[in-house]
N, C-alpha and C positions, 0 to 999 in steps of 0.2 A: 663322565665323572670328572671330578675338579681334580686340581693335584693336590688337595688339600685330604681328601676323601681316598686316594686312592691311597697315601701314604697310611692313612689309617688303618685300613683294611689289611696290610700285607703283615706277617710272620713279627711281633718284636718280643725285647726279651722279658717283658709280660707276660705274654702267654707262654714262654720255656719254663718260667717258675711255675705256673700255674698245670700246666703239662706232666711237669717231670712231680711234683706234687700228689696229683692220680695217680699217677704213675707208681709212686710209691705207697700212697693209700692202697693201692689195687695188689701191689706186694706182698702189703703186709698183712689185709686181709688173708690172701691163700696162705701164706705162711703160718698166721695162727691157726691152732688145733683144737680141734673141739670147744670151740668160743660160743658167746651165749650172743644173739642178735645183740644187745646192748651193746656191748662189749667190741665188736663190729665196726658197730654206727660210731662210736665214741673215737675208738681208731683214726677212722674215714677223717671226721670231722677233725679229730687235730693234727693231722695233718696236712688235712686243707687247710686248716688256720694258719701250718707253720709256712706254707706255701705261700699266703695271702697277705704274712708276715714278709715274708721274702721281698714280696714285689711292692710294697709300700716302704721298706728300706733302699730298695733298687730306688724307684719314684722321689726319694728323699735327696739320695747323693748324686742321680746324675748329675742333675744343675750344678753341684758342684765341681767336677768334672769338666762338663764343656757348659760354660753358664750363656756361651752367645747361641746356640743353636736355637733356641725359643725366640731370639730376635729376628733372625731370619725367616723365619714362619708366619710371623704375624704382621700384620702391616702396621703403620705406626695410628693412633689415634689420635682426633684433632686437638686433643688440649697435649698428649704430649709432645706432635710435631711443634705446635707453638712456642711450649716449652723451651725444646730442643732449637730452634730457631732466632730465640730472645737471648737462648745461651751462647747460639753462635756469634752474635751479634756483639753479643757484650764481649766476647773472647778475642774478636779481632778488632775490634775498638779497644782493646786492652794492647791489644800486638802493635798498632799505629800509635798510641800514645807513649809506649816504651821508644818504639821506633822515633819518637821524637824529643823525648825526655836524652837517648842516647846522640842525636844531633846537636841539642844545646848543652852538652857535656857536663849533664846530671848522674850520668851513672856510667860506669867503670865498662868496657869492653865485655872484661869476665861476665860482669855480672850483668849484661844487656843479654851473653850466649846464653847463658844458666836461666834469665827466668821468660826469654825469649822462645830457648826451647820449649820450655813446659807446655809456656801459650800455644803453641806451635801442634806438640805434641796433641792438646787439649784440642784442637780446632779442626784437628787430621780426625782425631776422633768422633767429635760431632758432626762431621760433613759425613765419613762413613757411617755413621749409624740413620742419619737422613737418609744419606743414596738409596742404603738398605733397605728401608723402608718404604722409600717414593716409586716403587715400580711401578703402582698400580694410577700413583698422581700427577705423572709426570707431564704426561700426553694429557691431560685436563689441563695442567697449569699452561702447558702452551698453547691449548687452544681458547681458553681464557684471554690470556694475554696478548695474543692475535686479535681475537674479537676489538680489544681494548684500545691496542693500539689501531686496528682496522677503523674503530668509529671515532677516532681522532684524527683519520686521514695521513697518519704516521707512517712511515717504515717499519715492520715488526722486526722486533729486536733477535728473533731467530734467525733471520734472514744472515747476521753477521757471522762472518769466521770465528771458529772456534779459536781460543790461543792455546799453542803447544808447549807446553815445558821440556828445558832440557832431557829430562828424564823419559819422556818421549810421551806422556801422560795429555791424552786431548781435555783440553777445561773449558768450559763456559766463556762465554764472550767477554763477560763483563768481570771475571774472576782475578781477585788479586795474588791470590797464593792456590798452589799446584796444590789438587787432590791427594794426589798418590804419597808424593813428597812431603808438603807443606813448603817449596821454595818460592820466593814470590818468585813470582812472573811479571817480563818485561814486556811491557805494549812497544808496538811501531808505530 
């Protein structure tokens, strides 16, 4: 069984509302006295509605609650990896263009830290929601990329050391700014 299947399968609180529900239809049935079958059935039935009510307001407000747990579950799909990837892209092409607006002494200190973090913030973001999702692409994209460079007669680029951030966070070879952090990172 997948780990997808098996988490299905076990106890959630779906089935509490729908449980405690009978539960209570089954109550209130013995409790009434000398009721006519209608009478019974009608019971049963609204309170399984109110039960079925329950778990379609539960169903409503988790997401609101913990809205990333459904990201973790799913893997990402190829037009939103794309997506997610054209936005990294453009995020850190926004980070080096600040980065150099604040070199030619365009823009004020403060204001390189204030909209430097955002980008920062924004790009720690979208790298986590990738990682998150690439467990299953990860091991394709390098053997892809071996292939690629293999029939170019290259060096593949996995071959190189990872680079460590102060923070102690291992990144990518070719990686300008720390995962965990967002610090750049200095090459030797």
């Amino acid at each position: 069984m997948s780990s997808a299947t098996s988490t299905r399968d076990s106890f959630s609180v779906g089935h509490l509302f729908i449980l405690l529900s009978l539960m209570a239809a089954t109550a209130a049935v013995v409790m009434t006295r000398r009721a006519t079958p209608e009478s019974l059935i009608l019971i049963s039935l609204t309170i399984g509605a109110a039960g079925f009510t329950a778990v379609c307001f539960y169903r409503m407000l988790a997401p609101l609650v913990a809205p990333h747990a459904d990201l973790e579950l799913e893997p990402l799909s190829e037009r939103l990896r794309a997506d997610l990837e054209r936005e990294k892209a453009l995020t850190l092409r926004s980070i080096k263009e600040l980065e150099f607006d604040r070199a030619m002494g365009k823009l004020s200190q403060q204001d390189f830290d204030q909209m430097g973090g955002r980008l920062r913030a924004r790009a720690m973001g979208i790298m986590k929601q990738l990682e998150a999702g690439s467990t299953n692409y990860r091991a394709q994209v390098e053997k892809d990329l071996a292939a690629k460079i293999g029939a170019r007669g290259g060096k593949p680029a996995a071959a190189s050391a990872p680079v460590t951030c102060a923070c102690g966070t291992s990144n990518d070879h070719d990686a300008r700014f720390c995962k965990a952090c967002g610090g750049k990172l200095v090459t030797a």
